[in-house]
PDB file of N, CA, C and O in Angstrom:
ATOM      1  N   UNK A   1     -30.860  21.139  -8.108  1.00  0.00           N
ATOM      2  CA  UNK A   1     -32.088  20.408  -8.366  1.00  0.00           C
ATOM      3  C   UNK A   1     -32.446  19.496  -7.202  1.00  0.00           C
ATOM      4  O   UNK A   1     -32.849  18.333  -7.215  1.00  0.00           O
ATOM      5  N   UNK A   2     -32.144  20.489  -5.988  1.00  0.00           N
ATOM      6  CA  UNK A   2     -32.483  18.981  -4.829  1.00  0.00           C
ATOM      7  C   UNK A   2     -31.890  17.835  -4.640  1.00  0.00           C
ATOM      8  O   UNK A   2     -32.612  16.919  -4.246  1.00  0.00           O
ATOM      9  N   UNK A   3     -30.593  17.587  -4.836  1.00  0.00           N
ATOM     10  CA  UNK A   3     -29.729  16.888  -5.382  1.00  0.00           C
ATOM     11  C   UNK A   3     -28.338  16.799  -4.235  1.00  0.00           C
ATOM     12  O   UNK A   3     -27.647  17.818  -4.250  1.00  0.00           O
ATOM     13  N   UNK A   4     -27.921  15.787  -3.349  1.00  0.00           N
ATOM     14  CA  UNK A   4     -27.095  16.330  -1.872  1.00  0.00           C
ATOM     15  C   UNK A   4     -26.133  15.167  -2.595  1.00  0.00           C
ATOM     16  O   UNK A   4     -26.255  13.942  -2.596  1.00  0.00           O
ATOM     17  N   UNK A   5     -25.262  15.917  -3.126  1.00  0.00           N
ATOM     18  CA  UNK A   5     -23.559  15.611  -3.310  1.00  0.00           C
ATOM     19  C   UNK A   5     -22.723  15.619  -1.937  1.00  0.00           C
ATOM     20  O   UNK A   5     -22.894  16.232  -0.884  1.00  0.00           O
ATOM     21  N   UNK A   6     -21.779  14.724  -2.350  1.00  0.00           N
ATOM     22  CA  UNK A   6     -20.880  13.964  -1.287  1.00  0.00           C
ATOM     23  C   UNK A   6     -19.201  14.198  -2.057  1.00  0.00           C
ATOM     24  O   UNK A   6     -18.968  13.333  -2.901  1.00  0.00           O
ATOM     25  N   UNK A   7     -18.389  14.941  -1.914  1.00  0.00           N
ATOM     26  CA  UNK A   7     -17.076  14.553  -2.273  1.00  0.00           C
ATOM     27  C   UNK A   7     -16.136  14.471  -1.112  1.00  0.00           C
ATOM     28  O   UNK A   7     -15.742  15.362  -0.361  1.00  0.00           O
ATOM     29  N   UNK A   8     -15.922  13.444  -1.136  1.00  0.00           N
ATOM     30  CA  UNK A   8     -14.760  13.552  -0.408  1.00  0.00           C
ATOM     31  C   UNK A   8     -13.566  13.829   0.038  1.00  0.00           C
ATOM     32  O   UNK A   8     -12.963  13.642   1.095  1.00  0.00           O
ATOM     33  N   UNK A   9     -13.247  14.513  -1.393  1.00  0.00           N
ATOM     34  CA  UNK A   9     -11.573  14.830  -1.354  1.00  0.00           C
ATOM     35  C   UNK A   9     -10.813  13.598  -1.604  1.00  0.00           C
ATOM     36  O   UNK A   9     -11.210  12.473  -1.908  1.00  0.00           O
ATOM     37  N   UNK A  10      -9.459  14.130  -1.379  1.00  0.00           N
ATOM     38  CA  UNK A  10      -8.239  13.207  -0.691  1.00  0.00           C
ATOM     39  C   UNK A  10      -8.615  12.644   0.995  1.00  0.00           C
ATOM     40  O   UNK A  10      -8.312  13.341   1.963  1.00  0.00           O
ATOM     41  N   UNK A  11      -8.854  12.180   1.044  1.00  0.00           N
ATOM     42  CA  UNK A  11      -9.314  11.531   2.512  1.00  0.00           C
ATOM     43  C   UNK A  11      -9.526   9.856   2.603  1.00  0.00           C
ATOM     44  O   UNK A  11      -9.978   9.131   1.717  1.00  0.00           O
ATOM     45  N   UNK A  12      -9.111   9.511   3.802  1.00  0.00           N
ATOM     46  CA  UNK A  12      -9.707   8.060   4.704  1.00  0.00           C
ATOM     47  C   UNK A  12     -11.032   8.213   5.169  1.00  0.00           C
ATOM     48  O   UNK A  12     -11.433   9.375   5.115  1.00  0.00           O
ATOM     49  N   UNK A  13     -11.895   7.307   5.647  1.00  0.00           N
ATOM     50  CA  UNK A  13     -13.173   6.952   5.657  1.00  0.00           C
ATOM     51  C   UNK A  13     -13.080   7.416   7.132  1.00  0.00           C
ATOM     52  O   UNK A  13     -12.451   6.661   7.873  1.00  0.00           O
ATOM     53  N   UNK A  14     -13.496   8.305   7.561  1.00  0.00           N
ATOM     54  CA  UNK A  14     -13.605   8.627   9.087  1.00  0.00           C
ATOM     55  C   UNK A  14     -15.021   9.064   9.517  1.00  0.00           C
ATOM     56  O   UNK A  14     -15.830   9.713   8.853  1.00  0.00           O
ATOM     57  N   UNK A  15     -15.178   8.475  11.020  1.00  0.00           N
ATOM     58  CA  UNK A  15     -16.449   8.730  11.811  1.00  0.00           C
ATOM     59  C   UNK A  15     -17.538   8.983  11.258  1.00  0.00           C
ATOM     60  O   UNK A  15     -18.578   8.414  10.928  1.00  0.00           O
ATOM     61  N   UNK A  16     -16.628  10.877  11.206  1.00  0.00           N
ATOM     62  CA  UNK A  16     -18.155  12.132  10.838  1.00  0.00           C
ATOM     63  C   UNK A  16     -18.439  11.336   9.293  1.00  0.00           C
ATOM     64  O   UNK A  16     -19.290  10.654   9.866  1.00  0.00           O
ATOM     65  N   UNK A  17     -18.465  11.066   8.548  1.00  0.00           N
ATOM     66  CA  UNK A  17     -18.963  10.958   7.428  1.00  0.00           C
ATOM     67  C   UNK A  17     -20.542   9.409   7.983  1.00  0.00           C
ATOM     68  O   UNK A  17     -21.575   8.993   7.457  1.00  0.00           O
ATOM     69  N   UNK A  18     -20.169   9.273   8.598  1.00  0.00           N
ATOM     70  CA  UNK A  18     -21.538   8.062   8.992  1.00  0.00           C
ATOM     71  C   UNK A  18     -22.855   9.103   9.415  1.00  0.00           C
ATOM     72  O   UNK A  18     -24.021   8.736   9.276  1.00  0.00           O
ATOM     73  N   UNK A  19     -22.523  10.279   9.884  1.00  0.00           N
ATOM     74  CA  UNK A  19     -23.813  11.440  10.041  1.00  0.00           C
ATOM     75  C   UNK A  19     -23.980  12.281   9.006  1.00  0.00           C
ATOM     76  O   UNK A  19     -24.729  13.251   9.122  1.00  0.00           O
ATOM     77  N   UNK A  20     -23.401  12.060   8.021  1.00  0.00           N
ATOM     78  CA  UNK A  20     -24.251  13.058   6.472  1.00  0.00           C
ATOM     79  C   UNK A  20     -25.432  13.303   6.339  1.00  0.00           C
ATOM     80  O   UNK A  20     -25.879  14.401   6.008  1.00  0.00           O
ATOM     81  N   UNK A  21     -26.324  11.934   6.671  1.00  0.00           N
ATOM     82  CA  UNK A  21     -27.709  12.158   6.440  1.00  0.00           C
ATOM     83  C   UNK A  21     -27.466  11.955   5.285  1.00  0.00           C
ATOM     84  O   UNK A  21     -26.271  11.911   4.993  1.00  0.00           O
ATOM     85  N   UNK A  22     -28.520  11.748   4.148  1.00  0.00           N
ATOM     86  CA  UNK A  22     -29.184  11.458   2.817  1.00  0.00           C
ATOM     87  C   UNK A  22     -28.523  12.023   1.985  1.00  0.00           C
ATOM     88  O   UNK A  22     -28.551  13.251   1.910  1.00  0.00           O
ATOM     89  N   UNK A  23     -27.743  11.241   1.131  1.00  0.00           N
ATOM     90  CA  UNK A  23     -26.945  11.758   0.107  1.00  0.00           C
ATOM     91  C   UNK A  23     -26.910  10.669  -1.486  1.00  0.00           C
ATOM     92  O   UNK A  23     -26.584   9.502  -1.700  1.00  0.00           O
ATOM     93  N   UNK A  24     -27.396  11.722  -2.284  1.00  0.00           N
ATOM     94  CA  UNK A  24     -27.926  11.214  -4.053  1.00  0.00           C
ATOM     95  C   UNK A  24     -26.390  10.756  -4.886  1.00  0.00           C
ATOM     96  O   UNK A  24     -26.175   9.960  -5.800  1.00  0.00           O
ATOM     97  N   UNK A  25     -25.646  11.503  -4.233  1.00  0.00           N
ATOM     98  CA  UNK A  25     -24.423  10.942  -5.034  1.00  0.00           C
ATOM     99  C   UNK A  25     -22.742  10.820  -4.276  1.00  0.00           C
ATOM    100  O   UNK A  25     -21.797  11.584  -4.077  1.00  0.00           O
ATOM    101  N   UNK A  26     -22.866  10.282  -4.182  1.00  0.00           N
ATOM    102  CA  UNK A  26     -21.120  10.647  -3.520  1.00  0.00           C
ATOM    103  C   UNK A  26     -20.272  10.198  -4.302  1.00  0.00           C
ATOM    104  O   UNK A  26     -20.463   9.143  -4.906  1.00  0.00           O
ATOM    105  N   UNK A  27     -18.814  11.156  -4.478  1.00  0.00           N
ATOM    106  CA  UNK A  27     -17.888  10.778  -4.940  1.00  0.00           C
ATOM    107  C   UNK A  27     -16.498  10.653  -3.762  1.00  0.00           C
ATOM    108  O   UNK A  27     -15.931  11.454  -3.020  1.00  0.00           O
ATOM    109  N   UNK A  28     -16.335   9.097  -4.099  1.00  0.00           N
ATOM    110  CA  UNK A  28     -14.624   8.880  -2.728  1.00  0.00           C
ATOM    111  C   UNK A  28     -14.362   8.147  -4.100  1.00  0.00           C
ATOM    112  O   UNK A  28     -14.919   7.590  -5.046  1.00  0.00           O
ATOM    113  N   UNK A  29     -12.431   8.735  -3.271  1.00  0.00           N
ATOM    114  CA  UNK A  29     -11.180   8.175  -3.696  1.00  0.00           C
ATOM    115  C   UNK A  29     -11.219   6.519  -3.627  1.00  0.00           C
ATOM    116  O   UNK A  29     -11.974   5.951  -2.838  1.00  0.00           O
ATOM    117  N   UNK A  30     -10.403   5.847  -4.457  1.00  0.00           N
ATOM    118  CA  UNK A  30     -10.283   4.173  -4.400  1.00  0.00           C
ATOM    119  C   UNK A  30      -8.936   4.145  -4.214  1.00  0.00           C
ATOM    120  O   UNK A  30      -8.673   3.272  -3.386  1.00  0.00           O
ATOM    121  N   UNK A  31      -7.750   4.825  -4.695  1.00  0.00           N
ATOM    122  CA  UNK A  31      -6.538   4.590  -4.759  1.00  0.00           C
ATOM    123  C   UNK A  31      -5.684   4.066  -4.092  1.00  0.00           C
ATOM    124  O   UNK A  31      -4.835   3.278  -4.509  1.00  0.00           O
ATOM    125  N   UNK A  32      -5.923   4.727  -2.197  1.00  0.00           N
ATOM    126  CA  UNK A  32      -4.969   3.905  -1.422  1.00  0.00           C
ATOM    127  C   UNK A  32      -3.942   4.625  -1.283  1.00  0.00           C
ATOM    128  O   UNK A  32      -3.160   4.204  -0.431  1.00  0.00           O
ATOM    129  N   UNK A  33      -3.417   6.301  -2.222  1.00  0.00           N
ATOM    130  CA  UNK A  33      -2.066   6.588  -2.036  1.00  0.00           C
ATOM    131  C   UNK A  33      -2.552   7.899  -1.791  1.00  0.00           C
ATOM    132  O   UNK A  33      -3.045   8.678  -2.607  1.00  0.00           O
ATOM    133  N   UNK A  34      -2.344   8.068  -0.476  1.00  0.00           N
ATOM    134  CA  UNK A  34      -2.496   9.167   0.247  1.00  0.00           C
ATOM    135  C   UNK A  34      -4.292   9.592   0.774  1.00  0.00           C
ATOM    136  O   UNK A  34      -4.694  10.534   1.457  1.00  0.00           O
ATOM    137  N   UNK A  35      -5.038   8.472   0.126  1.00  0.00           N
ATOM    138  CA  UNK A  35      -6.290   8.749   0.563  1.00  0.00           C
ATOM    139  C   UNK A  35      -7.211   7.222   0.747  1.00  0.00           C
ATOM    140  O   UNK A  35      -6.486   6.432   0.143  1.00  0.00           O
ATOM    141  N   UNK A  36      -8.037   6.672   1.101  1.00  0.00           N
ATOM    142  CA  UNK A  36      -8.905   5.636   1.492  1.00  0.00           C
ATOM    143  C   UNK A  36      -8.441   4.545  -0.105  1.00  0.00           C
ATOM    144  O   UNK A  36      -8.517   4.950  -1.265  1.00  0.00           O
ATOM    145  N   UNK A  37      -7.966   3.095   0.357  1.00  0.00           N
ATOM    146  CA  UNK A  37      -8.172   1.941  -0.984  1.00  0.00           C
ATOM    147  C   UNK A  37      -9.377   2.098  -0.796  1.00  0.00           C
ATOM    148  O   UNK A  37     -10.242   2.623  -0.094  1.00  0.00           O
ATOM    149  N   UNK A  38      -8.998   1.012  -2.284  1.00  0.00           N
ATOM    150  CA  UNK A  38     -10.586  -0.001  -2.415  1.00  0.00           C
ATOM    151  C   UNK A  38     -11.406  -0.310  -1.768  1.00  0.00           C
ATOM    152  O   UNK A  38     -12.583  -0.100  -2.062  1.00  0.00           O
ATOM    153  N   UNK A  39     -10.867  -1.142  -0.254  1.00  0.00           N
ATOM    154  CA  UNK A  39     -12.060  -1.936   0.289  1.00  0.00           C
ATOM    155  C   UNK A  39     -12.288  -0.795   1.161  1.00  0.00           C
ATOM    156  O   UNK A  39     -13.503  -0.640   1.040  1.00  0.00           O
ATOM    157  N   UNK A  40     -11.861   0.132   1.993  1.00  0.00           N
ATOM    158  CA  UNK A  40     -11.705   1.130   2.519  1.00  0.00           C
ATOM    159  C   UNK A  40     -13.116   1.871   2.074  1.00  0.00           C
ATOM    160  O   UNK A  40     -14.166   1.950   2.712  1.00  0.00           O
ATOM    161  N   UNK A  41     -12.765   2.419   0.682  1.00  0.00           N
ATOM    162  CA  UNK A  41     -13.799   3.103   0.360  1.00  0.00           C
ATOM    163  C   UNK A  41     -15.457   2.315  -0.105  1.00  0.00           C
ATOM    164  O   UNK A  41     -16.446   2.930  -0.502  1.00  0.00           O
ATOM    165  N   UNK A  42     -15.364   1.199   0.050  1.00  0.00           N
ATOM    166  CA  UNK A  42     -16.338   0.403   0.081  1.00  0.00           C
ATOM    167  C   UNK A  42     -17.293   0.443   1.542  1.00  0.00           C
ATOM    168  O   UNK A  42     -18.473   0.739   1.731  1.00  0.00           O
ATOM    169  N   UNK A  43     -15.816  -0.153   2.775  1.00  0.00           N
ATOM    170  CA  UNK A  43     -16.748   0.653   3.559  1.00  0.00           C
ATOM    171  C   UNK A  43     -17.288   1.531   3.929  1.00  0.00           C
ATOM    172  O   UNK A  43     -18.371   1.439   4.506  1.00  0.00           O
ATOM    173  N   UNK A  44     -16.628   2.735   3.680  1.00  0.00           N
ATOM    174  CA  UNK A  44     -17.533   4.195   3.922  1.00  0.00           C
ATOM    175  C   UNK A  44     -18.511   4.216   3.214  1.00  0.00           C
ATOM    176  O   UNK A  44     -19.541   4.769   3.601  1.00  0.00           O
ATOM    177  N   UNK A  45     -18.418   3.612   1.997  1.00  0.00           N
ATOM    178  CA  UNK A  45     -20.103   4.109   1.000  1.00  0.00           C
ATOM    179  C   UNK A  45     -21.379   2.839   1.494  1.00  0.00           C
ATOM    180  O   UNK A  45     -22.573   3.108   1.629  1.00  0.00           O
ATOM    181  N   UNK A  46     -20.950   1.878   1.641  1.00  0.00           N
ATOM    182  CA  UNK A  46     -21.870   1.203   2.636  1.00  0.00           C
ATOM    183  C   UNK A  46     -22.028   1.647   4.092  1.00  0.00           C
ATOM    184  O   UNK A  46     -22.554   0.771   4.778  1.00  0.00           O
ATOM    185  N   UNK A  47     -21.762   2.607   4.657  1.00  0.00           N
ATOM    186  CA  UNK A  47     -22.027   3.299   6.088  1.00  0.00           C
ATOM    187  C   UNK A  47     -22.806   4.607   5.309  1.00  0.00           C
ATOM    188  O   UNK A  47     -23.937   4.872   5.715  1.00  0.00           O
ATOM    189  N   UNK A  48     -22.316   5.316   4.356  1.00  0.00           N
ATOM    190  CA  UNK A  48     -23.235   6.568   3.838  1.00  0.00           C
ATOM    191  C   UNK A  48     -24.110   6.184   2.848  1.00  0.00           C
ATOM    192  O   UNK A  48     -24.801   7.080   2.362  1.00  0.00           O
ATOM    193  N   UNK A  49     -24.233   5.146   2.467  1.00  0.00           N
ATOM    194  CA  UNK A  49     -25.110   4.507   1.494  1.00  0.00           C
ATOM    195  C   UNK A  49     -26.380   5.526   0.833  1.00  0.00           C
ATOM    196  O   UNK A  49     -27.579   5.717   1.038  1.00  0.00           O
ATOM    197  N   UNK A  50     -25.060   6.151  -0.293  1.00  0.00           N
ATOM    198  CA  UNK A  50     -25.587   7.056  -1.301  1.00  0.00           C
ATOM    199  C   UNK A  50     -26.385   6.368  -2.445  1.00  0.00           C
ATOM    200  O   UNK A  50     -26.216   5.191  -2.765  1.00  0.00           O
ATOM    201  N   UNK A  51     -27.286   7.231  -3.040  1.00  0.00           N
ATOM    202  CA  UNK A  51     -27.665   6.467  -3.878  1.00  0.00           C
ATOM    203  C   UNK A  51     -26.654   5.676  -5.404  1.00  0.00           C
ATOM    204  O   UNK A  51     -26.787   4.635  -6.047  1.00  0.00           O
ATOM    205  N   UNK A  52     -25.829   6.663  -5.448  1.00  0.00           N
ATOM    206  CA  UNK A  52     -24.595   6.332  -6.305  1.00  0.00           C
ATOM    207  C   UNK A  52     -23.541   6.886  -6.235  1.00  0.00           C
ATOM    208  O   UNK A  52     -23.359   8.074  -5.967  1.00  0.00           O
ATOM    209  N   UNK A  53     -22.956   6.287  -6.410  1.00  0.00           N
ATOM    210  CA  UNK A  53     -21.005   6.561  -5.864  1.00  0.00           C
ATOM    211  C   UNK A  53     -20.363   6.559  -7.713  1.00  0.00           C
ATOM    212  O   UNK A  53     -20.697   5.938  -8.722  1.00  0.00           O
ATOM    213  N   UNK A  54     -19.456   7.466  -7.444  1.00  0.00           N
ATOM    214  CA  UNK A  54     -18.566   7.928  -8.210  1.00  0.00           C
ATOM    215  C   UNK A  54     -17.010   7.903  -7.603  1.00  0.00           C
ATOM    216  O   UNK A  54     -16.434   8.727  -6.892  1.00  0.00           O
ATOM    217  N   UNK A  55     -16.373   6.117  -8.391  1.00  0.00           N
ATOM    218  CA  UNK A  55     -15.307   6.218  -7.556  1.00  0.00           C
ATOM    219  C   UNK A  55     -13.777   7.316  -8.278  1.00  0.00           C
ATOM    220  O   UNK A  55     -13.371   7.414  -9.436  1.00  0.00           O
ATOM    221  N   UNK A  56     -13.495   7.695  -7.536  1.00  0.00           N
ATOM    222  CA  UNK A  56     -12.559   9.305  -8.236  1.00  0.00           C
ATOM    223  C   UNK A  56     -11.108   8.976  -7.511  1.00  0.00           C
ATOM    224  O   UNK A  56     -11.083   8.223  -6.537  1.00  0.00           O
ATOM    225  N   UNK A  57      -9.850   9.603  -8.055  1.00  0.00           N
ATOM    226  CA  UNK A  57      -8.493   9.145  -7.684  1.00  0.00           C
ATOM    227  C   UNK A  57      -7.933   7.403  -7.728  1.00  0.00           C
ATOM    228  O   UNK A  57      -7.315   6.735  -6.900  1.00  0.00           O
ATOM    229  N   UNK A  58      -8.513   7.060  -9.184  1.00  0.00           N
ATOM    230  CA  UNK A  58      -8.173   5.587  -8.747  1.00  0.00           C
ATOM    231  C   UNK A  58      -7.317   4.830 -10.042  1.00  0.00           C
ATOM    232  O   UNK A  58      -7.478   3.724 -10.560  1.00  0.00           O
ATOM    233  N   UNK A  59      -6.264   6.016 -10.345  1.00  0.00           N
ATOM    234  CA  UNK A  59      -4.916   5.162 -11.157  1.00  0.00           C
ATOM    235  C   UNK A  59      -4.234   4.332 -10.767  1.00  0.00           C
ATOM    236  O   UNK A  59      -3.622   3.729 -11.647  1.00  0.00           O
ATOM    237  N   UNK A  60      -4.041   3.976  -9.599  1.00  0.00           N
ATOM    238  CA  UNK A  60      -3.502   2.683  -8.678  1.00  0.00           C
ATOM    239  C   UNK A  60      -4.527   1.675  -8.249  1.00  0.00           C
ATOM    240  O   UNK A  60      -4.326   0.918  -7.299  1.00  0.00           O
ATOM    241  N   UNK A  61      -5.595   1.674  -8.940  1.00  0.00           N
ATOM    242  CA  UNK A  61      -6.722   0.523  -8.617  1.00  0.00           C
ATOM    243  C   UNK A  61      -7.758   0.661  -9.403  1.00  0.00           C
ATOM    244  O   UNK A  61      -8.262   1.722  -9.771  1.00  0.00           O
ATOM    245  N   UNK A  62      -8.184  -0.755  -9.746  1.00  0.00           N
ATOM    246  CA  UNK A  62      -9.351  -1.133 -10.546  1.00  0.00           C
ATOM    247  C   UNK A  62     -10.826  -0.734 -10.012  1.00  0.00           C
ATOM    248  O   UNK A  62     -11.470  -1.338  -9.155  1.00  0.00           O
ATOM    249  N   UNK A  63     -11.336   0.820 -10.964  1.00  0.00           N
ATOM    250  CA  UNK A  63     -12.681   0.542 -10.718  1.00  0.00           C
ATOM    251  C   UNK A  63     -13.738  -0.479 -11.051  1.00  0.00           C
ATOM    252  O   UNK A  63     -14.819  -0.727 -10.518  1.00  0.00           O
ATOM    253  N   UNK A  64     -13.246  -0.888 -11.867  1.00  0.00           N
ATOM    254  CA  UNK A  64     -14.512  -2.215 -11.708  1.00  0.00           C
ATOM    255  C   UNK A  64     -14.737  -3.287 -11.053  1.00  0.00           C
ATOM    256  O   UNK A  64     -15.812  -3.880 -11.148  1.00  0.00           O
ATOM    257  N   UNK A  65     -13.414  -3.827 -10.028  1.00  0.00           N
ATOM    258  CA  UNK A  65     -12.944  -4.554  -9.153  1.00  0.00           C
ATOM    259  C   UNK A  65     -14.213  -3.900  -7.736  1.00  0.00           C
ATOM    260  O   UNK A  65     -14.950  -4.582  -7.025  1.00  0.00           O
ATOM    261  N   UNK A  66     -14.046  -2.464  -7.763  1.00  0.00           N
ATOM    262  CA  UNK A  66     -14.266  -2.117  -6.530  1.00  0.00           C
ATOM    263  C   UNK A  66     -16.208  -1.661  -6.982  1.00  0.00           C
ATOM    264  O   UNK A  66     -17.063  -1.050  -6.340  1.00  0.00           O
ATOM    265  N   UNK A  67     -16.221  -2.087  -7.865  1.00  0.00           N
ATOM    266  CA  UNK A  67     -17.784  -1.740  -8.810  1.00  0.00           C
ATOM    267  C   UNK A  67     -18.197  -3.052  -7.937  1.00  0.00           C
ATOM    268  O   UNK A  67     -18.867  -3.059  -6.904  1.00  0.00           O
ATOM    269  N   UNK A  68     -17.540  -4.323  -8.720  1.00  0.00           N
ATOM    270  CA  UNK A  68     -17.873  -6.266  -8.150  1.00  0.00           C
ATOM    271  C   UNK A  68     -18.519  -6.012  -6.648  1.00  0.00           C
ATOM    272  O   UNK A  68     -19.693  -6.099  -6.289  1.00  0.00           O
ATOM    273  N   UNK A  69     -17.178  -5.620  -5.802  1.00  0.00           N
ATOM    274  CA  UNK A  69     -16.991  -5.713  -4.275  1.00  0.00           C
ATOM    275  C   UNK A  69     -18.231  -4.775  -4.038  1.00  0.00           C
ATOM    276  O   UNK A  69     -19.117  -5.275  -3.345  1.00  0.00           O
ATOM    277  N   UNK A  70     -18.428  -3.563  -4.477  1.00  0.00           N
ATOM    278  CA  UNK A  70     -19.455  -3.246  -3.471  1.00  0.00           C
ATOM    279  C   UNK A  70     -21.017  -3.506  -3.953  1.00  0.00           C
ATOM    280  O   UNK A  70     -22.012  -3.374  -3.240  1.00  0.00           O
ATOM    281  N   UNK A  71     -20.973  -4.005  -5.676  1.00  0.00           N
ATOM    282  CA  UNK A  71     -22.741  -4.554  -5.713  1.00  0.00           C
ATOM    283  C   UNK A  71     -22.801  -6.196  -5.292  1.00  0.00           C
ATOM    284  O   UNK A  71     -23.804  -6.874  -5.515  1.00  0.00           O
ATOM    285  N   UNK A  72     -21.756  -6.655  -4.742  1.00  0.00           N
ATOM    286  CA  UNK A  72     -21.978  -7.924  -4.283  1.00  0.00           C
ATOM    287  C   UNK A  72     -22.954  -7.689  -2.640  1.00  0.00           C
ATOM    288  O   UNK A  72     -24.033  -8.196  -2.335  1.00  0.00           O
ATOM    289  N   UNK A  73     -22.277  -6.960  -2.021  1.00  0.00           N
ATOM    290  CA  UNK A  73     -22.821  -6.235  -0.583  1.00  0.00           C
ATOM    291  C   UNK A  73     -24.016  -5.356  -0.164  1.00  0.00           C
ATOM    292  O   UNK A  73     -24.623  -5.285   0.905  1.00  0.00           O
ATOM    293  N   UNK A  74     -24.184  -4.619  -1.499  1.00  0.00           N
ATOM    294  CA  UNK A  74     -25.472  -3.756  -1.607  1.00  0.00           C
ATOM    295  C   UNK A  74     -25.732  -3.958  -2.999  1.00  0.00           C
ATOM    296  O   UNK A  74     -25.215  -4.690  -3.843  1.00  0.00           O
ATOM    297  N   UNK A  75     -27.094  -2.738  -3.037  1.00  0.00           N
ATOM    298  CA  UNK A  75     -27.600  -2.645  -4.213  1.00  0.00           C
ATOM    299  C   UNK A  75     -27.207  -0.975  -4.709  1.00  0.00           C
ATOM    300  O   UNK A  75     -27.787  -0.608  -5.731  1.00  0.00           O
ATOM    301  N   UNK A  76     -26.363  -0.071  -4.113  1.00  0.00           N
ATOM    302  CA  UNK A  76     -25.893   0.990  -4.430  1.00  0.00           C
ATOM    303  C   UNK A  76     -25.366   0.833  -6.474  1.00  0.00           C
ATOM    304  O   UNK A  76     -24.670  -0.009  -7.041  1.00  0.00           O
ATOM    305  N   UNK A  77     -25.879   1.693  -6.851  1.00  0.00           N
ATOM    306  CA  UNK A  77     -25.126   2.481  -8.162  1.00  0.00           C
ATOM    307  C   UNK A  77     -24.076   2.667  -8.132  1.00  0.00           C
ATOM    308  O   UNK A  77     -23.724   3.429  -7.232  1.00  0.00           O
ATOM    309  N   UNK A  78     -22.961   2.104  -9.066  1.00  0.00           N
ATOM    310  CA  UNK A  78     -21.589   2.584  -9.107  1.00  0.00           C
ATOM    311  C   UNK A  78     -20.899   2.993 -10.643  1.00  0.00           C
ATOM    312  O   UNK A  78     -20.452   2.163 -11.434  1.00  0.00           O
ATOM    313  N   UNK A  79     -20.927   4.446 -10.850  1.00  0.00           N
ATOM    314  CA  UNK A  79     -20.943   5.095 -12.071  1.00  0.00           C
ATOM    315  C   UNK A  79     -19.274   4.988 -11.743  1.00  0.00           C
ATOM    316  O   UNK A  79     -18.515   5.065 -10.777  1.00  0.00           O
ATOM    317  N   UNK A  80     -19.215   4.701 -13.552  1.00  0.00           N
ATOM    318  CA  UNK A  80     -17.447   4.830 -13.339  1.00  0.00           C
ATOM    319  C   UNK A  80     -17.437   5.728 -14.475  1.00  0.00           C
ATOM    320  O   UNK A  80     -18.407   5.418 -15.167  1.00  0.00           O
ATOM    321  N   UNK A  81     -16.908   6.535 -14.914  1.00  0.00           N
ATOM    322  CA  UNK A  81     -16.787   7.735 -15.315  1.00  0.00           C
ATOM    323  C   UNK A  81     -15.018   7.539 -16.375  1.00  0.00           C
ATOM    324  O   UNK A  81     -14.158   6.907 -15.761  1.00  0.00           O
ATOM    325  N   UNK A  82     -14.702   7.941 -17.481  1.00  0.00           N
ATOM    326  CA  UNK A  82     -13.431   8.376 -18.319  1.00  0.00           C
ATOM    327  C   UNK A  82     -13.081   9.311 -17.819  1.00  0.00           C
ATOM    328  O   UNK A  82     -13.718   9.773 -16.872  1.00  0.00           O
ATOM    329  N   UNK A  83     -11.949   9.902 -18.291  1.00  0.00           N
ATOM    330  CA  UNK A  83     -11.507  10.975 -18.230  1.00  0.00           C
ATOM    331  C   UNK A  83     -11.832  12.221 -19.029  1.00  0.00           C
ATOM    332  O   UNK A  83     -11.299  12.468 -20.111  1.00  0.00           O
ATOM    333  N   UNK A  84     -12.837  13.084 -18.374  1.00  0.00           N
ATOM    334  CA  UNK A  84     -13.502  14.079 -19.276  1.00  0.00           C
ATOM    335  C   UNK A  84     -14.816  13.679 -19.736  1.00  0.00           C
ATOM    336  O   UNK A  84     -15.605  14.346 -20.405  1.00  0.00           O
ATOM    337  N   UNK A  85     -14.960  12.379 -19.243  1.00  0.00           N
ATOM    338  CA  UNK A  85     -16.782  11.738 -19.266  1.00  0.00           C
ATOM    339  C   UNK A  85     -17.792  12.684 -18.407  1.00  0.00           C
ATOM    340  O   UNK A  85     -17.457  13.042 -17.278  1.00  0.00           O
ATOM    341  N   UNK A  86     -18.910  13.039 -18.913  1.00  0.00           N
ATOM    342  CA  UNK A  86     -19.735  13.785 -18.086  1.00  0.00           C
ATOM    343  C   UNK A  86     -21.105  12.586 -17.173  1.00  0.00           C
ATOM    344  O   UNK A  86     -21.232  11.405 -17.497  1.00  0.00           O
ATOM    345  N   UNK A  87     -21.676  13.040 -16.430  1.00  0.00           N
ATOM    346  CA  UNK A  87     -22.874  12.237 -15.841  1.00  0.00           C
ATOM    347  C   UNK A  87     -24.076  12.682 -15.560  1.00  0.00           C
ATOM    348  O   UNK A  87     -24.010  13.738 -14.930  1.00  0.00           O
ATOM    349  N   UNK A  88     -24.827  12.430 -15.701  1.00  0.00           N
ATOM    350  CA  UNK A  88     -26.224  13.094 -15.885  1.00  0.00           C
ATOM    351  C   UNK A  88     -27.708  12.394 -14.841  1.00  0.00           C
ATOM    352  O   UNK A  88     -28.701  11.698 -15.058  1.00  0.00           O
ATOM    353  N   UNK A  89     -27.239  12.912 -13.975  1.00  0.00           N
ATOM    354  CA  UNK A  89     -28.335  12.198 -12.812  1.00  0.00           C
ATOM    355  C   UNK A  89     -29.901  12.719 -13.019  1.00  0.00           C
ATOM    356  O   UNK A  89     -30.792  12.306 -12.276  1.00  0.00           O
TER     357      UNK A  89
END
């Protein structure tokens, strides 16, 4: 539906991701164990500044902690999602 998804995988916040160009949703890791923390992934989504982020891999850290930190900085959407929760953009 015209719609430019962002996942990141297991990954750290590197370079190429600042040239995506225009992206409606991205989903990054928060965890920190084996892929980008919290503040980490804060900065990458304020450099790709999607319209809403979906933070994903984050049993070792508080999504709503990292919800605070990044609508204090922007005005980005931050959908936090259950386990087996669906989302409907």
């Amino acid at each position: 539906e015209d719609k430019r998804i962002y996942f990141s995988g297991d990954t750290d916040f590197i370079p190429e991701m600042k040239h995506l160009g225009v992206i409606d949703i991205a989903l990054v890791p928060i965890g920190g164990v084996f892929t980008m923390d919290m503040y980490e992934a804060v900065d990458c989504i304020l450099s790709i500044n999607p319209n809403i982020v979906i933070p994903v891999h984050h049993l070792k850290s508080e999504p709503q902690e990292f919800k605070r930190e990044l609508n204090n900085q922007s005005n980005i959407n931050v959908v936090i999602l259950g386990a087996g929760e669906k989302f409907n953009y």
